[in-house]
Jmol script that loads the backbone (N, CA, C; Angstrom):
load data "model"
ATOM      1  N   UNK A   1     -19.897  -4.741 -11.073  1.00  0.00           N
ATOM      2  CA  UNK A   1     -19.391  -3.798 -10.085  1.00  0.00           C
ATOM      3  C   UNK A   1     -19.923  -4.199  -8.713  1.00  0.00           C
ATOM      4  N   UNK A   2     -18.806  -4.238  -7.825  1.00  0.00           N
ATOM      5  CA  UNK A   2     -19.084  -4.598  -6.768  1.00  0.00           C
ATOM      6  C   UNK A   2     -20.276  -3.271  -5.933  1.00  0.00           C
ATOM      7  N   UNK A   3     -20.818  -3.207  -5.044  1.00  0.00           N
ATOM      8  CA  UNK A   3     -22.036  -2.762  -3.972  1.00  0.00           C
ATOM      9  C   UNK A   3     -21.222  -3.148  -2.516  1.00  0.00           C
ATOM     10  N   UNK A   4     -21.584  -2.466  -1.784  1.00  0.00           N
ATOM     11  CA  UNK A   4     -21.482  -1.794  -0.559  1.00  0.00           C
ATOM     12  C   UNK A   4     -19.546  -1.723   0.054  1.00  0.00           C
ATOM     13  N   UNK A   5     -19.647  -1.469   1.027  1.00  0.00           N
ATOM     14  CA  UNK A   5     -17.923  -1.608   1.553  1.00  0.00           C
ATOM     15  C   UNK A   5     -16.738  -2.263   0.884  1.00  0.00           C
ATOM     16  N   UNK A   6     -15.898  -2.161   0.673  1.00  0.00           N
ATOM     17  CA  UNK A   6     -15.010  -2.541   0.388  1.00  0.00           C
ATOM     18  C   UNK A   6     -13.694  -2.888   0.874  1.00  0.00           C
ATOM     19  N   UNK A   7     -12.640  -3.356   0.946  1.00  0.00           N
ATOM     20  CA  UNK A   7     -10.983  -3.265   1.558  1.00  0.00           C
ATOM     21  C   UNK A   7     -10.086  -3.515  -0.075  1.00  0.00           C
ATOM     22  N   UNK A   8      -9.220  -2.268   0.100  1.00  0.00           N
ATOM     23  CA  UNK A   8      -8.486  -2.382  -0.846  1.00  0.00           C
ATOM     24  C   UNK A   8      -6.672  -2.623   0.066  1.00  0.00           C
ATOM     25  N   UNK A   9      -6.625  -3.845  -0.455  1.00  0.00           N
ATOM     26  CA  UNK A   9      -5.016  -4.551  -0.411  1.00  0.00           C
ATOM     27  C   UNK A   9      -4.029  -3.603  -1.429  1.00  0.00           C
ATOM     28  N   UNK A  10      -2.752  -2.724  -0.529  1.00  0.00           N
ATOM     29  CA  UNK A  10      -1.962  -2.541  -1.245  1.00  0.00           C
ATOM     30  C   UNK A  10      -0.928  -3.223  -1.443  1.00  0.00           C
ATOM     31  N   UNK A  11      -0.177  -4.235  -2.084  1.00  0.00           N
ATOM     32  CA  UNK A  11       1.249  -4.738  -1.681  1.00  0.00           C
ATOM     33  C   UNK A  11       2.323  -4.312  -2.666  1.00  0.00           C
ATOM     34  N   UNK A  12       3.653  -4.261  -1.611  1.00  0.00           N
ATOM     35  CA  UNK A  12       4.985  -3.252  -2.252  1.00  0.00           C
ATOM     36  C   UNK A  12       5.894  -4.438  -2.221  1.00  0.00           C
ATOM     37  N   UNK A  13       6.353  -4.179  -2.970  1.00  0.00           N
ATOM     38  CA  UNK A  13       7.905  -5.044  -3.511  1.00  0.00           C
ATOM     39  C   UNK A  13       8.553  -3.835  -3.256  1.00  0.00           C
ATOM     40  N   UNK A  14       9.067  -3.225  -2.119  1.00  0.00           N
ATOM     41  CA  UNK A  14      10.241  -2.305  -2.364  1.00  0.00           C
ATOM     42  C   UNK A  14      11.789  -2.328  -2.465  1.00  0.00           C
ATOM     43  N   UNK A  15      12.587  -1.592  -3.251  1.00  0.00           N
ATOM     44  CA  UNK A  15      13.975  -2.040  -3.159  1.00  0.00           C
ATOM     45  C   UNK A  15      14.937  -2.354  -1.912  1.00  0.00           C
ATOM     46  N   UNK A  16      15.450  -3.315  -1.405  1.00  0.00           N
ATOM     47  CA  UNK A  16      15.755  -3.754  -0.153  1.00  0.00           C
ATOM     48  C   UNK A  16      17.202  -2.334   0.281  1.00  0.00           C
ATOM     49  N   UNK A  17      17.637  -2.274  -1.079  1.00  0.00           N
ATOM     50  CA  UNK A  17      18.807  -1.810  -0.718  1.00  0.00           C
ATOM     51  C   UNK A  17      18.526  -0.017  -0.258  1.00  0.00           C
ATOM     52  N   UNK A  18      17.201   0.294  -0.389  1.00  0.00           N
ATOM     53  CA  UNK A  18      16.547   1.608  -0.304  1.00  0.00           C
ATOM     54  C   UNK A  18      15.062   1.413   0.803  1.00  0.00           C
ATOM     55  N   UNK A  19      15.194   0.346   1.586  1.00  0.00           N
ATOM     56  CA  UNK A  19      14.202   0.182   2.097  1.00  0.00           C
ATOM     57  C   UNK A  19      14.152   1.291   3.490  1.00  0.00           C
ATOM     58  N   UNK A  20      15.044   1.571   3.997  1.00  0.00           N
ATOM     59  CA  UNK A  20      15.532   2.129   5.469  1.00  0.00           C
ATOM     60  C   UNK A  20      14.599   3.717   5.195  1.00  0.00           C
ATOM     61  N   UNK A  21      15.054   3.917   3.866  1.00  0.00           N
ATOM     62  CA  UNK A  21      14.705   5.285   2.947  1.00  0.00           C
ATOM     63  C   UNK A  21      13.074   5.503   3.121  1.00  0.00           C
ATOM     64  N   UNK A  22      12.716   4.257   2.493  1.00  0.00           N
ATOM     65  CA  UNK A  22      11.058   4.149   2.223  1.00  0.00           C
ATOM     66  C   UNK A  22      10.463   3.980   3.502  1.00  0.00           C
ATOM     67  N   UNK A  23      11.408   3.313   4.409  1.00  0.00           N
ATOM     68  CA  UNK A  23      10.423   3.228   5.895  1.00  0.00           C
ATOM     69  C   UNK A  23      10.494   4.399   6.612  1.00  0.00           C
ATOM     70  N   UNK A  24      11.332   5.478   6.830  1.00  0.00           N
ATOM     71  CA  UNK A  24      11.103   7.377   7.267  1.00  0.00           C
ATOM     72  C   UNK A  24      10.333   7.317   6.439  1.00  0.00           C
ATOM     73  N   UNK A  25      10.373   7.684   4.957  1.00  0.00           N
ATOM     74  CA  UNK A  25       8.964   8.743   4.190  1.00  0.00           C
ATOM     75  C   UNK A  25       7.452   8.055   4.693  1.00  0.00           C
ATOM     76  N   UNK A  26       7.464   6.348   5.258  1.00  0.00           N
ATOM     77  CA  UNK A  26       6.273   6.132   5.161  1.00  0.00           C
ATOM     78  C   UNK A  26       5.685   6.464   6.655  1.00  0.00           C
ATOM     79  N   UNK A  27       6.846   6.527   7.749  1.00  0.00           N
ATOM     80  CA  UNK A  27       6.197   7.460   8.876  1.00  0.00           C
ATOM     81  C   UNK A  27       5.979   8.678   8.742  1.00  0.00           C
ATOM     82  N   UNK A  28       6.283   9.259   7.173  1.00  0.00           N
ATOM     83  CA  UNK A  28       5.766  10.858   7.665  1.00  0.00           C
ATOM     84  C   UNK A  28       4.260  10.509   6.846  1.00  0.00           C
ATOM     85  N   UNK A  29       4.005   9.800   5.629  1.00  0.00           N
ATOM     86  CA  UNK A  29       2.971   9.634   4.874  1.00  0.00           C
ATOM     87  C   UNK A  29       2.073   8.697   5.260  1.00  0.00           C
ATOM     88  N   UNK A  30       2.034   8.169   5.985  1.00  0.00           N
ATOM     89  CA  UNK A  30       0.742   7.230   7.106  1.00  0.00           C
ATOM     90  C   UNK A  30       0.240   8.196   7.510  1.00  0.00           C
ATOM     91  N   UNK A  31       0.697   9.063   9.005  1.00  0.00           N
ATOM     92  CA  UNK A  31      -0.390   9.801   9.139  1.00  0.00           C
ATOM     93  C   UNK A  31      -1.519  10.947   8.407  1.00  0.00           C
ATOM     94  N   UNK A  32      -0.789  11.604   7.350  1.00  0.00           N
ATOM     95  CA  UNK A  32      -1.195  12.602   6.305  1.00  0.00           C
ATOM     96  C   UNK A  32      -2.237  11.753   5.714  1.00  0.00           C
ATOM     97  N   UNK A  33      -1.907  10.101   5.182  1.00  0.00           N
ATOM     98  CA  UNK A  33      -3.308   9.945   4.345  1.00  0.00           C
ATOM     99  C   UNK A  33      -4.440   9.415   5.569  1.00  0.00           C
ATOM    100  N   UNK A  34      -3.697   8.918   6.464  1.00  0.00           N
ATOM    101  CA  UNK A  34      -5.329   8.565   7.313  1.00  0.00           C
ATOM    102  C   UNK A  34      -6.245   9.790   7.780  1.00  0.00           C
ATOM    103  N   UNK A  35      -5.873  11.221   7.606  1.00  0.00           N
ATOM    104  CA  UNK A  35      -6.424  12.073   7.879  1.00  0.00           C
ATOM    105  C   UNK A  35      -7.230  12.411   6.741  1.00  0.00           C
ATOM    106  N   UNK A  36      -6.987  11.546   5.339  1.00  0.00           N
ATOM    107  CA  UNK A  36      -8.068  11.658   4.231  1.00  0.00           C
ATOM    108  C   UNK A  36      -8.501   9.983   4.005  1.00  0.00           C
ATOM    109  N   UNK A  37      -8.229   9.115   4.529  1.00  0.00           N
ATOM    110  CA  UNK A  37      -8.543   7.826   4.019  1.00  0.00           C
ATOM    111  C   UNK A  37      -8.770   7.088   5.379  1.00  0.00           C
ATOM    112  N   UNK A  38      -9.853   6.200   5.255  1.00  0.00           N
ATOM    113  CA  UNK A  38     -10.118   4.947   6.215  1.00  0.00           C
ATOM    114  C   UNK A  38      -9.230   4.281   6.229  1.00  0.00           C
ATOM    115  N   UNK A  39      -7.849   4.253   6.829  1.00  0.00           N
ATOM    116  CA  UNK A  39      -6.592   3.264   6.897  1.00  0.00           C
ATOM    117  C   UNK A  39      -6.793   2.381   7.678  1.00  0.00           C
ATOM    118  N   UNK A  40      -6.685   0.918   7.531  1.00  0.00           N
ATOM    119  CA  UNK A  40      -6.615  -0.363   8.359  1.00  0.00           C
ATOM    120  C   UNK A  40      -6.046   0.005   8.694  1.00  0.00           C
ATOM    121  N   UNK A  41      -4.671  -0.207   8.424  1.00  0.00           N
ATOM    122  CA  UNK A  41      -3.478  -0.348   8.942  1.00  0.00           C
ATOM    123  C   UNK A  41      -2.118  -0.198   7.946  1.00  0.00           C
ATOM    124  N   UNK A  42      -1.278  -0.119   8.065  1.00  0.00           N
ATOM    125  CA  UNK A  42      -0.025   0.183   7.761  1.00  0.00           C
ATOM    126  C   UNK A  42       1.379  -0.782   7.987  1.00  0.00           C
ATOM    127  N   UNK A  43       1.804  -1.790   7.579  1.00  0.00           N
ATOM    128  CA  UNK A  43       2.905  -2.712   8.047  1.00  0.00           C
ATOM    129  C   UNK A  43       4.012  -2.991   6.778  1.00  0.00           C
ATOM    130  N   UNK A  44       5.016  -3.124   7.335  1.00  0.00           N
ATOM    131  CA  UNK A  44       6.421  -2.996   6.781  1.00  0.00           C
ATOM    132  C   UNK A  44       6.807  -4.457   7.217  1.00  0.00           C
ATOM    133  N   UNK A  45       7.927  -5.033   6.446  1.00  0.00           N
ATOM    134  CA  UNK A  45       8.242  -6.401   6.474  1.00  0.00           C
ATOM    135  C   UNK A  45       9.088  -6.233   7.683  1.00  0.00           C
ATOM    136  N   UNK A  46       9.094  -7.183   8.454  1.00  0.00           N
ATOM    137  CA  UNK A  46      10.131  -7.790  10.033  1.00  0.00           C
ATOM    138  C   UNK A  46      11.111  -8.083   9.749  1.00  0.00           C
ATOM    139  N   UNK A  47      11.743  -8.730   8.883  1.00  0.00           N
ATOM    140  CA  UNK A  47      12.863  -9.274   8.373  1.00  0.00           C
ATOM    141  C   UNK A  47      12.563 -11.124   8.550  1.00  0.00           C
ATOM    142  N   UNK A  48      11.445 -11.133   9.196  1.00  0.00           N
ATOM    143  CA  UNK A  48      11.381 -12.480   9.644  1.00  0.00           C
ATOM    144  C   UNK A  48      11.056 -13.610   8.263  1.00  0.00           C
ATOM    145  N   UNK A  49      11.912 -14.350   8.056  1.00  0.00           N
ATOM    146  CA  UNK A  49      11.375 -15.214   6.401  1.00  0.00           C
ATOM    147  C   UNK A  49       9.795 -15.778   6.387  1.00  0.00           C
ATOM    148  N   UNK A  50       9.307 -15.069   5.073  1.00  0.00           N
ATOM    149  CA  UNK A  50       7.964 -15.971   4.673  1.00  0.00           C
ATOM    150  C   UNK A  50       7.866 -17.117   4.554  1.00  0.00           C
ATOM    151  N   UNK A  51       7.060 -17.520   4.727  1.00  0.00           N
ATOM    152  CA  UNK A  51       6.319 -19.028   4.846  1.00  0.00           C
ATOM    153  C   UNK A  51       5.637 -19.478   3.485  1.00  0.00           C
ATOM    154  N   UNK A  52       5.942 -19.693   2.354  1.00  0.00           N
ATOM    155  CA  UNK A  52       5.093 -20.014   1.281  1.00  0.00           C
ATOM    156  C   UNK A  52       5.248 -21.333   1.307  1.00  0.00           C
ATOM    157  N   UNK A  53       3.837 -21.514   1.052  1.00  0.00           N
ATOM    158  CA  UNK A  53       3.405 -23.150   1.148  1.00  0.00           C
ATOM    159  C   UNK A  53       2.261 -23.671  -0.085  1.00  0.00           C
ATOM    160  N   UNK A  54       2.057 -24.813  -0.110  1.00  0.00           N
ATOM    161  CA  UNK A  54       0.616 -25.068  -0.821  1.00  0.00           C
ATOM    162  C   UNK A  54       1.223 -25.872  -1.818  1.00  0.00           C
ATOM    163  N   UNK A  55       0.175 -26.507  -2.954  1.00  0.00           N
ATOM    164  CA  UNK A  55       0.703 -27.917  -3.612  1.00  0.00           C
ATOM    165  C   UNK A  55       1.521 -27.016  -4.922  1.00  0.00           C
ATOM    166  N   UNK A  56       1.052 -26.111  -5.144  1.00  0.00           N
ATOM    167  CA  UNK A  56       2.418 -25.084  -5.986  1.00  0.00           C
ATOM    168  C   UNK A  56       3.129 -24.315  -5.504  1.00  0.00           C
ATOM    169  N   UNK A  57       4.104 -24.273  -4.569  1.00  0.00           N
ATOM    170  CA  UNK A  57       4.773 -23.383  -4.373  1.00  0.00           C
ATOM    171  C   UNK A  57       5.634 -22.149  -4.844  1.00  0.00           C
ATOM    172  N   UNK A  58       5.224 -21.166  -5.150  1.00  0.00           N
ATOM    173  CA  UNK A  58       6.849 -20.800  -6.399  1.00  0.00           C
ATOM    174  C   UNK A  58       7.353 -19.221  -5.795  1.00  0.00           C
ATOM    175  N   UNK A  59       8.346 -19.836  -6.162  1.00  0.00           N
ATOM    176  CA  UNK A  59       9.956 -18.430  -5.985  1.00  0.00           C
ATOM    177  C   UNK A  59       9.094 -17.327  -6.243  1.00  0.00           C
ATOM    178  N   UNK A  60       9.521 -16.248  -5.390  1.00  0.00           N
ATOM    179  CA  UNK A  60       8.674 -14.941  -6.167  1.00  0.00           C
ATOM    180  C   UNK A  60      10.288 -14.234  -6.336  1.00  0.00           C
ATOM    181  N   UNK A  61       9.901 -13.972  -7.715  1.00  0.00           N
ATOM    182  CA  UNK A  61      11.679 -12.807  -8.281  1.00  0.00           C
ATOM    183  C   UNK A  61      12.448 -11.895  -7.015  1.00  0.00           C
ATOM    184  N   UNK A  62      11.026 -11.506  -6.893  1.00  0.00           N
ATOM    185  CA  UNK A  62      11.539 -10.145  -5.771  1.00  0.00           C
ATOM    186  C   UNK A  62      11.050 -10.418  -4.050  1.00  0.00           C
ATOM    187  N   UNK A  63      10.681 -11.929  -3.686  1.00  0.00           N
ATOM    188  CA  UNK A  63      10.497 -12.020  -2.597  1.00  0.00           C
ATOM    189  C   UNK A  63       8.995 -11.612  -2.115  1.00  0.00           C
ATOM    190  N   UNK A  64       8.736 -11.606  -0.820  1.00  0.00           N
ATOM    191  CA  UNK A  64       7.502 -11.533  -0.744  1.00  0.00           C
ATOM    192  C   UNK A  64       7.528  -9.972  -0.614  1.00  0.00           C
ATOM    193  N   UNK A  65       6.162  -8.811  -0.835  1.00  0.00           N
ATOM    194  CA  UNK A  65       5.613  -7.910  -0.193  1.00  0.00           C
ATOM    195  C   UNK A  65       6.549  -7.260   0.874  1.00  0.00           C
ATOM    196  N   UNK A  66       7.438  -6.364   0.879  1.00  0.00           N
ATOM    197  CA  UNK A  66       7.645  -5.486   2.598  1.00  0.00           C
ATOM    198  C   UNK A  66       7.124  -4.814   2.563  1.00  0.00           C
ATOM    199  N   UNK A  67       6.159  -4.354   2.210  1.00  0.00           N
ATOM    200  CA  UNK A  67       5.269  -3.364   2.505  1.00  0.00           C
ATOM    201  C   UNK A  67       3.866  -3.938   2.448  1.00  0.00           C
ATOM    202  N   UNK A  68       2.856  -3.793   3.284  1.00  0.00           N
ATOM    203  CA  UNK A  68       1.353  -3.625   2.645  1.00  0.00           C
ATOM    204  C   UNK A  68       0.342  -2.511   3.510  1.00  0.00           C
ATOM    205  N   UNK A  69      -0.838  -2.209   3.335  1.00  0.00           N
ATOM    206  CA  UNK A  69      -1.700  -1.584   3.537  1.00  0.00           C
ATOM    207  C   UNK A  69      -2.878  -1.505   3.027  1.00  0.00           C
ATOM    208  N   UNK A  70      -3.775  -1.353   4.067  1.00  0.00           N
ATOM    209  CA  UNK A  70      -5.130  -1.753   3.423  1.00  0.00           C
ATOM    210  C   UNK A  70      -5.695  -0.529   3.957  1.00  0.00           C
ATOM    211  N   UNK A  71      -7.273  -0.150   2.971  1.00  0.00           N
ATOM    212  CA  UNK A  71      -8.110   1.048   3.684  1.00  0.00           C
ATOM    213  C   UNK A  71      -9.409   0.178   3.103  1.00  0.00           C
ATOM    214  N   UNK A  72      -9.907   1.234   3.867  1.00  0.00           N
ATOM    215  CA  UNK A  72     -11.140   0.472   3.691  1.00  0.00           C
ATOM    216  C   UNK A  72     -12.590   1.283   2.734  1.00  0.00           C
ATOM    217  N   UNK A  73     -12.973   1.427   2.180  1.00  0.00           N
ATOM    218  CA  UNK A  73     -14.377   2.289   1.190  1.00  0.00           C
ATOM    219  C   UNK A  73     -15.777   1.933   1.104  1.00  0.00           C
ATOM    220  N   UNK A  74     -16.544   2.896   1.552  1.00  0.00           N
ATOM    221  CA  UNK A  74     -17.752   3.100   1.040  1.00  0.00           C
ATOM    222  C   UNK A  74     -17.998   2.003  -0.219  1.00  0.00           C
ATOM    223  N   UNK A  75     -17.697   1.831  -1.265  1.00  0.00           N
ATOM    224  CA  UNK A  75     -17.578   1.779  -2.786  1.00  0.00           C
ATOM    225  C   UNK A  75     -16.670   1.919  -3.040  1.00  0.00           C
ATOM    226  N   UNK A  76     -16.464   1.254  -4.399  1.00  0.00           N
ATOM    227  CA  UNK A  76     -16.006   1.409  -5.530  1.00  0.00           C
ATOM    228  C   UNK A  76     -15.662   2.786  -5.714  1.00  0.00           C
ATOM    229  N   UNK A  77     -17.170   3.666  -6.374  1.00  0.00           N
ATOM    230  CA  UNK A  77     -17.006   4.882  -7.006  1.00  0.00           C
ATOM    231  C   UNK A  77     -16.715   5.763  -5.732  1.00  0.00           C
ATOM    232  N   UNK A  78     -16.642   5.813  -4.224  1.00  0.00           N
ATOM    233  CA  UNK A  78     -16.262   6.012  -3.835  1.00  0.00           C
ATOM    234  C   UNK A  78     -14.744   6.288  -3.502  1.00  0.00           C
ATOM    235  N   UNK A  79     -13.956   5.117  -3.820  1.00  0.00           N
ATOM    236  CA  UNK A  79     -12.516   4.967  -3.709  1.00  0.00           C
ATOM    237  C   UNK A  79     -12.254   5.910  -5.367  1.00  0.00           C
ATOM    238  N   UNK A  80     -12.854   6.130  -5.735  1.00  0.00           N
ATOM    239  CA  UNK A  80     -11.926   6.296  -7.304  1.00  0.00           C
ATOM    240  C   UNK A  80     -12.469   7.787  -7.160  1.00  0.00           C
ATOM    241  N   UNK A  81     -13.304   8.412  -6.407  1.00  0.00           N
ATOM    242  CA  UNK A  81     -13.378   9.864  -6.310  1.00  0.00           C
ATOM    243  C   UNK A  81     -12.049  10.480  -5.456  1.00  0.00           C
ATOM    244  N   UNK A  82     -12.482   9.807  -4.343  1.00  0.00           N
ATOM    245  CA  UNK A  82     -11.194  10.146  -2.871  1.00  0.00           C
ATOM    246  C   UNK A  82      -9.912   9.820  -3.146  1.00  0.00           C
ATOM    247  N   UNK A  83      -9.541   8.928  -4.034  1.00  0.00           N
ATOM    248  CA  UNK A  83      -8.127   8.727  -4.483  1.00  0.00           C
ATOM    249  C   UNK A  83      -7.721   9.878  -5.606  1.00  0.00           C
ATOM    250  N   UNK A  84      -8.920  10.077  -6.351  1.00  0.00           N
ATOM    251  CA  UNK A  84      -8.177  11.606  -7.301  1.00  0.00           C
ATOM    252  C   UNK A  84      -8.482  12.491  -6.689  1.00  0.00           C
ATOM    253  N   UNK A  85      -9.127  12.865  -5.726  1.00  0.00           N
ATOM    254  CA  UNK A  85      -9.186  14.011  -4.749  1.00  0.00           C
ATOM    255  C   UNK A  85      -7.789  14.181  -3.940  1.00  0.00           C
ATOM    256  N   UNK A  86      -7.138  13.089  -3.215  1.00  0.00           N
ATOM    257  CA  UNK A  86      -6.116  12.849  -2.778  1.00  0.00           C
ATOM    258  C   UNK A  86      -4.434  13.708  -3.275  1.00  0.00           C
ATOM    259  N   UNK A  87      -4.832  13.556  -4.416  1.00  0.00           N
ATOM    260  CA  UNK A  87      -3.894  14.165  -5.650  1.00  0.00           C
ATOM    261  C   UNK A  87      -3.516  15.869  -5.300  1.00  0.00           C
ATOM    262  N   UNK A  88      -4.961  16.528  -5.010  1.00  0.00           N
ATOM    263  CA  UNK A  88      -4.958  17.731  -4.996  1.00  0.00           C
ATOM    264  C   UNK A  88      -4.915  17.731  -3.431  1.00  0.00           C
ATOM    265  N   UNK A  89      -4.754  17.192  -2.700  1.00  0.00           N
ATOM    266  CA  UNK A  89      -4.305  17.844  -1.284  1.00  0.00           C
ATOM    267  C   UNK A  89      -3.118  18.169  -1.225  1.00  0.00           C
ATOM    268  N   UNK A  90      -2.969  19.523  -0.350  1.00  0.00           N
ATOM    269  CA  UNK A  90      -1.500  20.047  -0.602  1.00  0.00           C
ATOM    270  C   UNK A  90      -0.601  19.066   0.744  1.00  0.00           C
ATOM    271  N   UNK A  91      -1.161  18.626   1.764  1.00  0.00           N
ATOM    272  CA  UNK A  91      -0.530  17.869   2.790  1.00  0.00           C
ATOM    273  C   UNK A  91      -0.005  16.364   1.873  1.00  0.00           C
ATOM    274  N   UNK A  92      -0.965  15.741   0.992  1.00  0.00           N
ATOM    275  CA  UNK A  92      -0.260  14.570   0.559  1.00  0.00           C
ATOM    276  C   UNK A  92       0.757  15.225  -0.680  1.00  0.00           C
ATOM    277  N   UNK A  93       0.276  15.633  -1.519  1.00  0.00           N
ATOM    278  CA  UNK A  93       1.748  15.851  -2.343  1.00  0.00           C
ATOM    279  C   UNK A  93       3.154  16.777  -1.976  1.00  0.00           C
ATOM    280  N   UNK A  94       2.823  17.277  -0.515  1.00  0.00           N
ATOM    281  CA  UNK A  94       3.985  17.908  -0.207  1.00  0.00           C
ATOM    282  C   UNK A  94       4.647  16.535   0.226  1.00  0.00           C
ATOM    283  N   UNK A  95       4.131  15.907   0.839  1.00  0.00           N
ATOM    284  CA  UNK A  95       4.903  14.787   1.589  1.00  0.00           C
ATOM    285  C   UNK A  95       4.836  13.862   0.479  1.00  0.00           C
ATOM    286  N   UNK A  96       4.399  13.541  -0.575  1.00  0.00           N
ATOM    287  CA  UNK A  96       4.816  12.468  -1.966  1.00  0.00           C
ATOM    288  C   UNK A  96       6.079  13.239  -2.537  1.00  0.00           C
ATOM    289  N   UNK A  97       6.309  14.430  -2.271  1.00  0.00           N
ATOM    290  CA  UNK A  97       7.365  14.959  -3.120  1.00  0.00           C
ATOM    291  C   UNK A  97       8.416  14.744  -2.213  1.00  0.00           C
ATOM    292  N   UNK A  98       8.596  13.938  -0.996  1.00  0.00           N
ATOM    293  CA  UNK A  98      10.045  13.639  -0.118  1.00  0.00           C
ATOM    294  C   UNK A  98       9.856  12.413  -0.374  1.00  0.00           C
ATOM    295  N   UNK A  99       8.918  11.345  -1.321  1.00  0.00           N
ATOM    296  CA  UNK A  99       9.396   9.807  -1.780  1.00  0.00           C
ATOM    297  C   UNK A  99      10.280   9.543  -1.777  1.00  0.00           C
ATOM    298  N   UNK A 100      11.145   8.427  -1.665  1.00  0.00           N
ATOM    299  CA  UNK A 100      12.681   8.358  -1.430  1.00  0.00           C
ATOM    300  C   UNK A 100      12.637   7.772  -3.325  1.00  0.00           C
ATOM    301  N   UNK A 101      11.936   7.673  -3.989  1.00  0.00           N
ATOM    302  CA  UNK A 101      12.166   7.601  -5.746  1.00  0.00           C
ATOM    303  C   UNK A 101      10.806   6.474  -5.868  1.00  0.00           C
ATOM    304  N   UNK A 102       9.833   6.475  -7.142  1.00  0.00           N
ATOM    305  CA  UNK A 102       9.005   6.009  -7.090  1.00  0.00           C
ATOM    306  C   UNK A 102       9.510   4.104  -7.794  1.00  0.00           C
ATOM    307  N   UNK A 103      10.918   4.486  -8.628  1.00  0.00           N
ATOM    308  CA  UNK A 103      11.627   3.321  -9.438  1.00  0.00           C
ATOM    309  C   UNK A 103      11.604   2.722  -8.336  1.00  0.00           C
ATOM    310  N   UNK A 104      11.746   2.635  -6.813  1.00  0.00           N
ATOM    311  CA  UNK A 104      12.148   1.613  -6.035  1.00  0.00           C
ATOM    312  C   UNK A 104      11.044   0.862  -5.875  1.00  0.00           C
ATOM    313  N   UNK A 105      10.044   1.075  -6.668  1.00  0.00           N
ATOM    314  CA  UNK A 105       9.032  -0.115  -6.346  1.00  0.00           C
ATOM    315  C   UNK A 105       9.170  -1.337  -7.347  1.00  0.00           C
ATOM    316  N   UNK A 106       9.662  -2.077  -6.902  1.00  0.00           N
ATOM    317  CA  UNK A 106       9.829  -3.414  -8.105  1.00  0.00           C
ATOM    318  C   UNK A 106       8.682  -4.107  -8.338  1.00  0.00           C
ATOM    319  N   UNK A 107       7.579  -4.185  -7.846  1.00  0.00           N
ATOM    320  CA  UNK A 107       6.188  -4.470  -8.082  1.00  0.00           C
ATOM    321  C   UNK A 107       5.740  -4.009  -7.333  1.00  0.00           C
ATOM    322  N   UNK A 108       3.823  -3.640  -7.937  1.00  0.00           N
ATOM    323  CA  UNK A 108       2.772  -3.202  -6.670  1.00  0.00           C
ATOM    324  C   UNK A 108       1.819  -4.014  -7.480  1.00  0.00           C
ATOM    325  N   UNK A 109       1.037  -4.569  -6.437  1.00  0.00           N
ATOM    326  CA  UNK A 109      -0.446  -5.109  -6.348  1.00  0.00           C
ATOM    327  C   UNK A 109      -1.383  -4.214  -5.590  1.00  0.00           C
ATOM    328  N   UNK A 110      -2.408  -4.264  -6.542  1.00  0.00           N
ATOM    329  CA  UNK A 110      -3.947  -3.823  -5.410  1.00  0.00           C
ATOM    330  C   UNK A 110      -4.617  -4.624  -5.883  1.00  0.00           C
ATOM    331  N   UNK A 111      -5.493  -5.265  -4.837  1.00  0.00           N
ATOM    332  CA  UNK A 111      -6.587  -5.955  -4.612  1.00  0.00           C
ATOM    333  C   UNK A 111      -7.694  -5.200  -4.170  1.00  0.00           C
ATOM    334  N   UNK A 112      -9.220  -5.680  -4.463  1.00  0.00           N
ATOM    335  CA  UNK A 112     -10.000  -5.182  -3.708  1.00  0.00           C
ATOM    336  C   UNK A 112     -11.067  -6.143  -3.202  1.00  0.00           C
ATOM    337  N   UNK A 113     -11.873  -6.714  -2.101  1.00  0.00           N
ATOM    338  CA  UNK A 113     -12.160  -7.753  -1.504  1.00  0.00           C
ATOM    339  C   UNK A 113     -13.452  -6.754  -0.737  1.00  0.00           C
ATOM    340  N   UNK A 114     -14.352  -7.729  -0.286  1.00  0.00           N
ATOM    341  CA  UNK A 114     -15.480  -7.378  -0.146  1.00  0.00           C
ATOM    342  C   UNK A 114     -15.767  -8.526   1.256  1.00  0.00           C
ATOM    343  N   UNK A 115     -16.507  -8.550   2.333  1.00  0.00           N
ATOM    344  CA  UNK A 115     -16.738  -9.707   2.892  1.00  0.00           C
ATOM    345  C   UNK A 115     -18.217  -9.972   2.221  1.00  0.00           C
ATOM    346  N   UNK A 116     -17.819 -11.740   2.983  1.00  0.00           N
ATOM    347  CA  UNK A 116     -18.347 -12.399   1.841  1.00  0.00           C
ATOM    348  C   UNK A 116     -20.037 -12.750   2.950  1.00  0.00           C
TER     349      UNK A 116
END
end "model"
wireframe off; spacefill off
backbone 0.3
color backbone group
């Protein structure tokens, strides 16, 4: 188990054809969780094409990430208190209940990274 600070990487594969959808709900749901979470930041894909490079390159099914977000934690057991605490705020699940559908996520990754 990792010790001290943390950054947790969210990345979204969201459905392109429902993306317009997911980018309103996520201006109303950015500000609601940074008022409970250390938010880096918040970014949505440009339309501009990724760059994948390196001596393996490979196709991703669903393209790269349009969505990511990172916050940042105390800990570990920190993040895993404040994320089920999160649950019971009535400001985030009023605004999780205008999701434009949770199926439109065709993959999610979390990472969690530490400096080194």
């Amino acid at each position: 188990m990792t010790t001290g600070k943390i950054v947790e990487i969210r990345d979204y594969h969201y459905r392109r054809d429902r993306f317009d959808e997911y980018r309103a709900w996520a201006a109303k749901a950015a500000p609601v969780l940074s008022d409970r979470l250390d938010i880096i930041g918040f970014w949505v894909d440009t339309g501009i094409p990724p760059r994948i490079m390196g001596s393996e390159p490979m196709d991703l099914p669903h393209g790269s990430a349009n969505v990511t977000w990172m916050i940042q934690w105390d800990s570990m057991e920190h993040r895993e208190t404040e994320w089920e605490a999160l649950w019971e705020h009535t400001p985030w699940t009023d605004v999780w209940e205008q999701h434009p559908g949770f199926d439109g996520y065709l993959h999610m990754s979390v990472r969690f990274l530490q400096k080194a």
